[in-house]
N, C-alpha and C positions, 0 to 999 in steps of 0.2 A: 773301630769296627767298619767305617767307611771303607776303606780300603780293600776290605774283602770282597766288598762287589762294583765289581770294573768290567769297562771293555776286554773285550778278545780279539784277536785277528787270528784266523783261519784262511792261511795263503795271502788273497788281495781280497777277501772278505772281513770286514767290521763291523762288528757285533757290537750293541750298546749295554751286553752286559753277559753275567758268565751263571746264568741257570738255565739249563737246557732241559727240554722235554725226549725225552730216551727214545729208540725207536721201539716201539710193545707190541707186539705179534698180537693182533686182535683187537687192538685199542686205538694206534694212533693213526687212525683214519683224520681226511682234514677235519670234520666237523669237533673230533676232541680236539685237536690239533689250534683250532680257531679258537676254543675256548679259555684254551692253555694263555696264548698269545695275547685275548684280551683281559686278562687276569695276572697279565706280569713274564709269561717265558718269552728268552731273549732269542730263544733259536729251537727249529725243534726240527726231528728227523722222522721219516715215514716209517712204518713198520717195515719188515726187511719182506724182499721182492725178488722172486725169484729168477736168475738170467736166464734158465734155461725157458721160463716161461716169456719170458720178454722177448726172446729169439724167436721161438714159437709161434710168436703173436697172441698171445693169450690177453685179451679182454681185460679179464679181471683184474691182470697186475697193472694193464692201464689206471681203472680206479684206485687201487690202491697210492698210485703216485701222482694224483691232480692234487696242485697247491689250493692251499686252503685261499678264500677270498680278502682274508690280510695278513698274508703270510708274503714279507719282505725280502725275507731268505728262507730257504729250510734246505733239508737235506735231504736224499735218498739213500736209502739204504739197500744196497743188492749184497747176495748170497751165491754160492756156485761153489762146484771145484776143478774146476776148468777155467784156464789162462784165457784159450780163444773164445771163448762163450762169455766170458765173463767182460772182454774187451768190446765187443759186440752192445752189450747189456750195454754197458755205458753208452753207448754212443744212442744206443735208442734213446736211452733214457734222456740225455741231454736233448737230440732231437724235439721229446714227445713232451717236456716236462720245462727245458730251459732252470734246471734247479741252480742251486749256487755253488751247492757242493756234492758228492759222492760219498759216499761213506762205504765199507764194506764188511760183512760180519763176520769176524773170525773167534764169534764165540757163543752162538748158541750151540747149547748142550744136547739140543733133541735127538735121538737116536735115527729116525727119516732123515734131518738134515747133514749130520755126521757121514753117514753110511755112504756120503757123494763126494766125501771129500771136502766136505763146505763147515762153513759153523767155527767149533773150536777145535774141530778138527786140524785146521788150518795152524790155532797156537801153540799147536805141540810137532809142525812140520812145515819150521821157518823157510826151509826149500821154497815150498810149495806157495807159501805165503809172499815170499818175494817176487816169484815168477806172476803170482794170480796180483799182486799190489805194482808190480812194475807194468806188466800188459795193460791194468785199468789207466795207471798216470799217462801210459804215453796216447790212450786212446783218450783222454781228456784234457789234451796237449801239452804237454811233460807238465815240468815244474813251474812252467809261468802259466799255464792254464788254471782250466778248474781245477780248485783244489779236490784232492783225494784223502780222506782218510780212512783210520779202521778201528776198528773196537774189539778187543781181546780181552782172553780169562787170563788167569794168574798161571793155569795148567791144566794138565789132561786129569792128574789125581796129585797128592800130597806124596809121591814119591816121584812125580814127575812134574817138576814146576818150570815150565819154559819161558815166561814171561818176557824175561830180559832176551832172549834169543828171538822171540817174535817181534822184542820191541826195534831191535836190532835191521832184522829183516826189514821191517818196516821203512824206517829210518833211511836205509841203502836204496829202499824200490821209491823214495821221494815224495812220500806222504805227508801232508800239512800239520795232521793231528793226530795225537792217537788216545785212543778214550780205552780206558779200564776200569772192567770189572771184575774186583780181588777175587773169586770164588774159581774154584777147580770143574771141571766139566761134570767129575765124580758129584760134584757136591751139588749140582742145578740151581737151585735157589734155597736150598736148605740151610743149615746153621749160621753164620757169619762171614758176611765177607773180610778179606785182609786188609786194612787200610795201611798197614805197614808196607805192604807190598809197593801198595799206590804211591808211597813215600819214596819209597826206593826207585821205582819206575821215573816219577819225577825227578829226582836228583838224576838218576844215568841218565836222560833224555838232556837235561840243562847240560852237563857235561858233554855229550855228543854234540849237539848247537852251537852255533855263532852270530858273530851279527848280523851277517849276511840269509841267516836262515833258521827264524826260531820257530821250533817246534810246541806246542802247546799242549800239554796234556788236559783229559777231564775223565773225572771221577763218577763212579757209578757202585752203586751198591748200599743196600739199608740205609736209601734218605724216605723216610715216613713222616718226618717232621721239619720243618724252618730252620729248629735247632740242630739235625743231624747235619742241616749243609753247612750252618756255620762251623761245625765240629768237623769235618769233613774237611774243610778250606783251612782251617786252622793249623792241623794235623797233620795233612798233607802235601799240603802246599801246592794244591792241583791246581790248575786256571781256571777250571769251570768244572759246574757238578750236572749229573743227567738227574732229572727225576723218572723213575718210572712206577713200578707199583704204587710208590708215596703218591701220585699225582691221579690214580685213578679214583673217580668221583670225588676229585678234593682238586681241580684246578689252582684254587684261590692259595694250594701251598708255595706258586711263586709266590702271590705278591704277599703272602704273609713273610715270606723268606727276602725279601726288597727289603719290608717293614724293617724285619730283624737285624740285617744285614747294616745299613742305614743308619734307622734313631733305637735301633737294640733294645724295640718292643714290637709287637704287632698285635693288633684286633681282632678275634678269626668272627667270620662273616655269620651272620644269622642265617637260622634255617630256611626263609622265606627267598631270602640269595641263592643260596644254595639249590634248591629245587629249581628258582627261577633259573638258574645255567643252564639246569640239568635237561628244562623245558627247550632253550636255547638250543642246545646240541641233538637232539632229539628233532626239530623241526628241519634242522640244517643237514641233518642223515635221513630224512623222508624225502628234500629237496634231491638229492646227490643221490638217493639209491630207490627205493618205495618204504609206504609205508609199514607195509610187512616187514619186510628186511630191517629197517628201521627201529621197530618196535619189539620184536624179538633182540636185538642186538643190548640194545636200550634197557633192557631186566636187567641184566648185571651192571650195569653202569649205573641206574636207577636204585637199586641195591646198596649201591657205592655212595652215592650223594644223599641215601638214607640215613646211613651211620651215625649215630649220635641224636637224631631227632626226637623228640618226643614222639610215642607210639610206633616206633621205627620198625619192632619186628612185625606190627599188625602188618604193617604196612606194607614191608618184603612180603610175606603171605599173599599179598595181592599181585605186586608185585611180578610173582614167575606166571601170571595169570593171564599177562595184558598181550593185549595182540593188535589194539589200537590206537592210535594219539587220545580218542576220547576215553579212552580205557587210562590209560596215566591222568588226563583231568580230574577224573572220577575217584583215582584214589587219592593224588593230591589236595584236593578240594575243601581238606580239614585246614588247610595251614594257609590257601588263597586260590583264588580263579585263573588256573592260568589257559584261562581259550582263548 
């Protein structure tokens, strides 16, 4: 079982190991991001960031792309449906940010982000994907620079599954990695993702590869538990898995998934841990943004790191209530002090 968790190399970046934190539109701000990393993720990527607001000048995607305070590598994640806007993006971004790598999203489902040409728009019009995955490589200085990669669906819907033709694209415009998630645009995050697919995707990617230039893939889709990535690796034979869902208000699912991965058992961490993070990342998003902002964000994540505890739904109850750091002391106060 050892074997299953190894290094990665992405271009001329080396990773000391293959669980990565997703990028999650509304979550993977640095302070979850910090928590992720001291709890076991080997890599993690920003939520996805808009090029055309990066060109703009827009502020807020600033924030969004500040590396977290031990974050060694991580990635950015930009979105667009535009070649030159998107070749731009990058270069701010490395500019403003110095990240390791680039990532590019050619798979959220959102109907705003589709409607521009961006998203998964992009996996069902390998054209388009080439053209927008080439302009970013060579703006990140081709293939011996910063790595580039991308993250794709399986398809637009279940009578149109392009996977292999994005992965293709890809491939040709000189991208380091490519990360998939099995699910059809139609499907969002509904029923099951395809891990068959993922299987497939893997093997035609090894087959396109040489030595000169291995491509890596990783897996994404229904990891909620330690167990789903060792099934996941098993099954699929991906190089690395993303957590995203699975990882919100439950950081500690890498290092339970090290544990498993490893000595194929793990501990899961007592509730007073658990809170105490939640306290961690909470203080660390009042530091990076205000209190307000902070604490409003923090309900659903607070929500999340509830789960399972004794008294938990009282607690949520209180919970959508809080508007202050003393207001989260207050209600966690049954279980320890954390001021």
């Amino acid at each position: 079982m050892a074997g299953l968790y190894h290094p990665v190399n992405i271009g001329n970046i080396s990773l000391k190991g293959n669980l990565f934190l997703a990028p999650v539109a509304g979550y993977s701000d640095s302070a979850f991001r910090s928590v992720c990393i001291e709890n076991g993720a080997c890599f993690t990527y920003t939520e996805m960031v808009s090029a055309e607001a990066l060109v703009r000048k827009n502020l807020k995607t600033e924030i969004l792309m500040r590396r977290a305070y031990n974050e060694k590598a991580y990635a950015v994640q930009i979105f667009g449906g535009d070649e030159d806007i998107m070749a731009q993006a990058a270069q701010i971004v490395l500019e403003k940010t110095h990240c390791e790598v680039i990532d590019i999203n050619c798979g959220c489902p959102v109907p705003k982000i589709i409607k521009t040409g961006a998203g998964s728009a992009l996996t069902r019009d390998p054209d388009r994907l080439f053209k927008i995955a080439s302009a970013v490589v060579k703006a990140c200085g081709g293939k011996a620079g910063i790595p580039v990669t991308v993250k794709i669906r399986s398809g637009w819907e279940q009578k149109q599954i392009t996977w292999k033709e994005a992965a293709q694209a890809a491939l040709e415009a000189g991208v380091s990695a490519i990360t998939i998630h099995p699910r059809t645009r139609a499907q969002g995050y509904e029923g099951h993702s395809d891990w068959q697919i993922m299987k497939e995707l893997v093997d035609y990617v090894k087959n396109q590869s040489d030595s000169s230039r291995i491509v890596p893939v990783f897996g994404s889709g229904d990891l909620f538990k330690p167990e789903d990535a060792k099934k996941m690796l098993e099954q699929t034979g991906a190089d690395a898995v993303m957590f995203a869902r699975g990882a919100m208000g439950n950081p500690f699912i890498f290092r339970d998934a090290v544990q498993l991965l490893t000595e194929g058992k793990y501990t899961p961490v007592p509730p007073e841990e658990r809170i105490k993070t939640g306290f961690a990342e909470l203080n660390r998003l009042v530091q990076e943004t205000s209190e307000q902002h902070a604490c409003l964000e923090m309900r659903k994540r607070f929500a999340a790191y509830s789960k399972g505890i004794e008294g938990g739904a009282a607690v949520r109850a209180k919970i959508v209530h809080a508007s202050t750091v003393q207001d989260y002391v207050d209600i966690f106060s049954f279980i320890a002090n954390f001021q």
